[in-house]
C-alpha positions in Angstrom: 119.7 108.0 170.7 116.5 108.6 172.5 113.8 106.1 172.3 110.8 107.0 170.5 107.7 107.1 172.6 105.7 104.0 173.2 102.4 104.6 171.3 101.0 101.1 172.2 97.4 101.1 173.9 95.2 98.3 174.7 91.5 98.0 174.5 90.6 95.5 176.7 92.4 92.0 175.7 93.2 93.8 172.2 96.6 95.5 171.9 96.7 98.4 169.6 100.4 100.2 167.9 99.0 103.5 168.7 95.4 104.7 169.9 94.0 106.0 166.4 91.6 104.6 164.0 88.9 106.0 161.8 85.0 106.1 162.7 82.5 103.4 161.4 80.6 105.3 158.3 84.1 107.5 157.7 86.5 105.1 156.5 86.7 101.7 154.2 88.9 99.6 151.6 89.4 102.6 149.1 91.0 104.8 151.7 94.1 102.6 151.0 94.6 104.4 147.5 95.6 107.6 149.5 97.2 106.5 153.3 99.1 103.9 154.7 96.9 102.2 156.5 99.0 99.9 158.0 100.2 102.8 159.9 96.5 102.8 161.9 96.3 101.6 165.5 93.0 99.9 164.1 90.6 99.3 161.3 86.9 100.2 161.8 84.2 99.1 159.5 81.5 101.0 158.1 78.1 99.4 160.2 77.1 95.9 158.8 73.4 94.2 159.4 72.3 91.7 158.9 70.3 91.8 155.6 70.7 94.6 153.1 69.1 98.1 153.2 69.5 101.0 151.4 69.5 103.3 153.7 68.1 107.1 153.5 65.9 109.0 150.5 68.6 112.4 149.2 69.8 114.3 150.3 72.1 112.8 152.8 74.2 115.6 153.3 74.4 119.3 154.3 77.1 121.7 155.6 76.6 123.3 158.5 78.8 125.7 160.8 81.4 124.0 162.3 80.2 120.7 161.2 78.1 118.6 158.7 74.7 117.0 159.2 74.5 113.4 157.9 71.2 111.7 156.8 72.6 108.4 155.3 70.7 106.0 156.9 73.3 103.6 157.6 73.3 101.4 154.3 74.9 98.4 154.5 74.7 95.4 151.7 74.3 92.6 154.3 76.2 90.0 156.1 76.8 87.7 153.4 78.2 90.6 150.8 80.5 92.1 154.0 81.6 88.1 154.3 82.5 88.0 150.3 83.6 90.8 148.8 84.5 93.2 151.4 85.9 91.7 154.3 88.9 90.0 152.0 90.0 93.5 150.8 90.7 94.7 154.6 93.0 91.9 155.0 95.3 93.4 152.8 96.2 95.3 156.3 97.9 94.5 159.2 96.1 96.6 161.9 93.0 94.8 163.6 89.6 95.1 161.9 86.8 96.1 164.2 83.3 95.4 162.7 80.6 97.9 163.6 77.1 96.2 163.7 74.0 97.4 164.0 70.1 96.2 163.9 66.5 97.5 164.2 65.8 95.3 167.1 67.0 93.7 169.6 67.0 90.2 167.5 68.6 91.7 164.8 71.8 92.7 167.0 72.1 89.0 167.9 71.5 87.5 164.4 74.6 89.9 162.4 76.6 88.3 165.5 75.6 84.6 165.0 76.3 85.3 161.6 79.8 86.8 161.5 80.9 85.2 164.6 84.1 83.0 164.4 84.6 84.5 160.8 88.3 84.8 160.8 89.7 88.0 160.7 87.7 90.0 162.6 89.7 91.3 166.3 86.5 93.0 167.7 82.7 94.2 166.8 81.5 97.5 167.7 78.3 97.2 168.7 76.9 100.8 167.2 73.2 101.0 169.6 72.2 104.5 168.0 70.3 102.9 165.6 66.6 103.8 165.9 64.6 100.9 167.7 61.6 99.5 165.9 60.6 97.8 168.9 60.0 101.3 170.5 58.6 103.2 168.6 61.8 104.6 166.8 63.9 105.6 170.0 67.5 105.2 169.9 68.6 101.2 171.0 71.1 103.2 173.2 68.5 105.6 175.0 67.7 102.7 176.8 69.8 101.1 179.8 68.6 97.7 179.9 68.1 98.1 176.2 71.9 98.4 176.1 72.7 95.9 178.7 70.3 93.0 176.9 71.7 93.7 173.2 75.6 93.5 174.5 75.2 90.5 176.9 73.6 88.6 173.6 76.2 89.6 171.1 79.1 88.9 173.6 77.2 85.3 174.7 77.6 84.5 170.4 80.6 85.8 169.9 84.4 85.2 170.9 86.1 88.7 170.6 86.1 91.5 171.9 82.9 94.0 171.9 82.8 97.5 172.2 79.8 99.6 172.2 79.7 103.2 170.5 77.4 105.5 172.3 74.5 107.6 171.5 75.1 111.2 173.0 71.4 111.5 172.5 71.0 110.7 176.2 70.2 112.3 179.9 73.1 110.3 181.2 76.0 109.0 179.2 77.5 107.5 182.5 74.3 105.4 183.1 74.2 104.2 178.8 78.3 103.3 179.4 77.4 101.4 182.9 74.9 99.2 181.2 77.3 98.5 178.6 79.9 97.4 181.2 77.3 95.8 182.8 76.6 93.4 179.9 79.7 92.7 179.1 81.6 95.0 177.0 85.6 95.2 177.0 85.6 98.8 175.9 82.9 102.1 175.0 82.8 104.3 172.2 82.1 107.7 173.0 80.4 108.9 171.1 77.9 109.1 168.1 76.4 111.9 166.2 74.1 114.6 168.1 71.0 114.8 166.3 70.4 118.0 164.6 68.8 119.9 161.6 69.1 122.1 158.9 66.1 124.2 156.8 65.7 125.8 154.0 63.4 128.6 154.5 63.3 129.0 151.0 61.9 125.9 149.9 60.0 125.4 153.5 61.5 122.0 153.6 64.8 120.0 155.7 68.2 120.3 153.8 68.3 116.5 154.1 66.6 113.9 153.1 64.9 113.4 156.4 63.9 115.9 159.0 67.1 115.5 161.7 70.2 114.4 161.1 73.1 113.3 162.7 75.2 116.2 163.9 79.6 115.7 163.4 82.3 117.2 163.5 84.3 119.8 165.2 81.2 121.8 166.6 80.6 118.5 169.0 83.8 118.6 170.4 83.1 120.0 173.4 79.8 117.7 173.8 82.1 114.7 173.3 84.8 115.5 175.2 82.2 115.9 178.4 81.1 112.6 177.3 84.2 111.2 177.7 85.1 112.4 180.5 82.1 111.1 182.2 81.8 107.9 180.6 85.4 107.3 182.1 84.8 108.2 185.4 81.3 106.1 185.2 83.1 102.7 184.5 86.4 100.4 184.9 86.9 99.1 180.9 88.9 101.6 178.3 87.2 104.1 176.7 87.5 105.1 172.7 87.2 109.0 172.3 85.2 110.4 168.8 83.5 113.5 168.1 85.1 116.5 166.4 88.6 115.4 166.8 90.9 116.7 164.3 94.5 117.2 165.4 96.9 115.8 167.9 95.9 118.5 170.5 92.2 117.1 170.3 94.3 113.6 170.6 95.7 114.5 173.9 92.5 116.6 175.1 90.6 113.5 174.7 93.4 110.9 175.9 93.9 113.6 179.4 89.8 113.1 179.6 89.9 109.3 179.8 90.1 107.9 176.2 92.7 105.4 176.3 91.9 105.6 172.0 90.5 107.9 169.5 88.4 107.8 166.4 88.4 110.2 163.8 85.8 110.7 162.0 84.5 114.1 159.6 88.2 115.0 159.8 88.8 112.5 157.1 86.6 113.8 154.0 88.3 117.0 154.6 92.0 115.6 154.5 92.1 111.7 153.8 95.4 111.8 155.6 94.5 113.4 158.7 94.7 109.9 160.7 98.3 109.6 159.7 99.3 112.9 160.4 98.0 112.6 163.5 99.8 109.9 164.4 103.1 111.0 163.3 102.4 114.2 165.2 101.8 112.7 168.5 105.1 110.6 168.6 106.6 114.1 168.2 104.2 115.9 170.4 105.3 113.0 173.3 108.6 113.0 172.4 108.8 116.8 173.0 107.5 116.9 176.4 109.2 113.8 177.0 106.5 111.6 177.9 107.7 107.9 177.8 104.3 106.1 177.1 101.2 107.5 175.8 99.4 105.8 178.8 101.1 107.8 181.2 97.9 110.5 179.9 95.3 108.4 179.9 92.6 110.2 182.7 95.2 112.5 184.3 93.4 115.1 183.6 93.3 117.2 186.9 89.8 119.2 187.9 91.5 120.9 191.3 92.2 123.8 189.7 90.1 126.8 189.7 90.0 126.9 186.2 88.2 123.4 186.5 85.1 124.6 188.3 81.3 124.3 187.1 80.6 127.5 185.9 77.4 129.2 186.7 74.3 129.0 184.6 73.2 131.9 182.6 69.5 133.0 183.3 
């Protein structure tokens, strides 16, 4: 009998079954009522602060081509509710639980880590630096490299897991952002967050959301984070964790050949609440066909010597 191909990844010092897992904000507890998720190469929460907040007026939502337009505002109910009520129903699971954090400041970064640091059950935070920074005026915590470089050296100096860092696309340079990351300490990068977009009613002269832009997902950023990827993993020497508009095992291995060592899915999931599974599934026989041992063998081989590979010219 042939062996079945060796999903296994690892993410700095934390091992992983097989390199998918849901996006923070698109996965939680009740998921379990309709996948296996032991079956997940990891757990991801949805963003926790420290104190509760509500998060953003309606409406949150709007379709779009391609993709969806999110205005939720990241709620969260606080550390001590995550601590309580919801943390307890993830450990009904066997994969590792990755906490996404976020804050409104600098300070508030470090205090969710003081406060959920040595908690047991948590295998790694992700520190999510897209949220808008009070401190500036409103501009993204991960527009910022030394921004980026100060928040993860404080969370990683309070905490004693690993720490990831998901990734604003929102930048000029996502290989500078994933360099101060690295810089500070992080043992892996999430690549990356929503675009920020918008939709208008002409009719009504007003946004479809609740607020003027919006975070842009799913499968019309693809191409956006795939570039992301690619350059985030060229830019530094920890793993990378590919999300943005991934959907199928062919956007698995697109994303894996670019540099991700993991994926996220994200949108995908409201769609077709089993699309993590499937994916995974999929892969093993995706490998198996082309007879590929270990996932890892695909990991950045991507080759760019081909013609097919070169910068194309600009129009205009």
């Amino acid at each position: 009998m042939i062996a079945a191909p060796d999903l296994r990844v690892d993410l700095g010092d934390l091992p992983l079954r097989n390199p998918v897992m849901p996006a923070s904000g698109c996965f939680g507890p009740e998921l379990g009522d309709l996948i296996d998720i032991n079956r997940l190469g990891a757990m991801v929460t949805k963003t926790v602060f420290a104190e509760p907040r509500s998060g953003n007026r309606a409406h949150r939502l709007a379709e779009t081509y391609a993709g969806m337009l999110n205005s939720v505002g990241i709620p969260s109910r606080g550390a001590r509710a995550f601590i309580a009520e919801l943390l307890p129903r993830y450990r009904n699971w066997s994969p590792p639980l990755i906490v996404s954090i976020g804050g409104l400041t600098v300070g508030a970064y470090l205090e969710i880590a003081e406060r959920l640091t040595r908690v047991a059950g948590i295998a790694a935070f992700e520190v999510n630096v897209s949220c808008p920074n009070l401190e500036a005026g409103g501009l993204e915590i991960g527009a910022e490299p030394q921004v980026v470089e100060a928040v993860v050296r404080g969370v990683k100096e309070r905490v004693e897991v690993p720490v990831f860092v998901k990734l604003t696309p929102n930048v000029t340079s996502i290989a500078a952002i994933a360099r101060a990351a690295e810089t500070g300490g992080a043992s892996a990068i999430t690549a990356v967050n929503a675009l920020m977009g918008m939709a208008v009613d002409w009719r009504t002269r007003r946004p479809r959301t609740g607020t003027a832009m919006a975070g842009f997902t799913g499968p019309a950023i693809k191409p956006v984070a795939l570039r992301c990827v690619w350059q985030a993993a060229q830019a530094v020497a920890i793993p990378v964790i590919g999300v943005g508009g991934i959907a199928t095992v062919d956007d698995v291995l697109e994303f894996i050949l670019a540099g991700a060592t993991a994926v996220q899915i994200g949108s995908a999931t409201f769609t077709r609440p089993d699309t993590m599974v499937r994916i995974i599934a999929a892969l093993e026989a995706r490998l198996s066909d082309e007879g590929v041992v270990s996932v890892r063998e695909l990991i950045g081989a991507l080759r760019t010597d081909s013609p097919s590979a070169t910068v194309p010219m600009q129009a205009g």
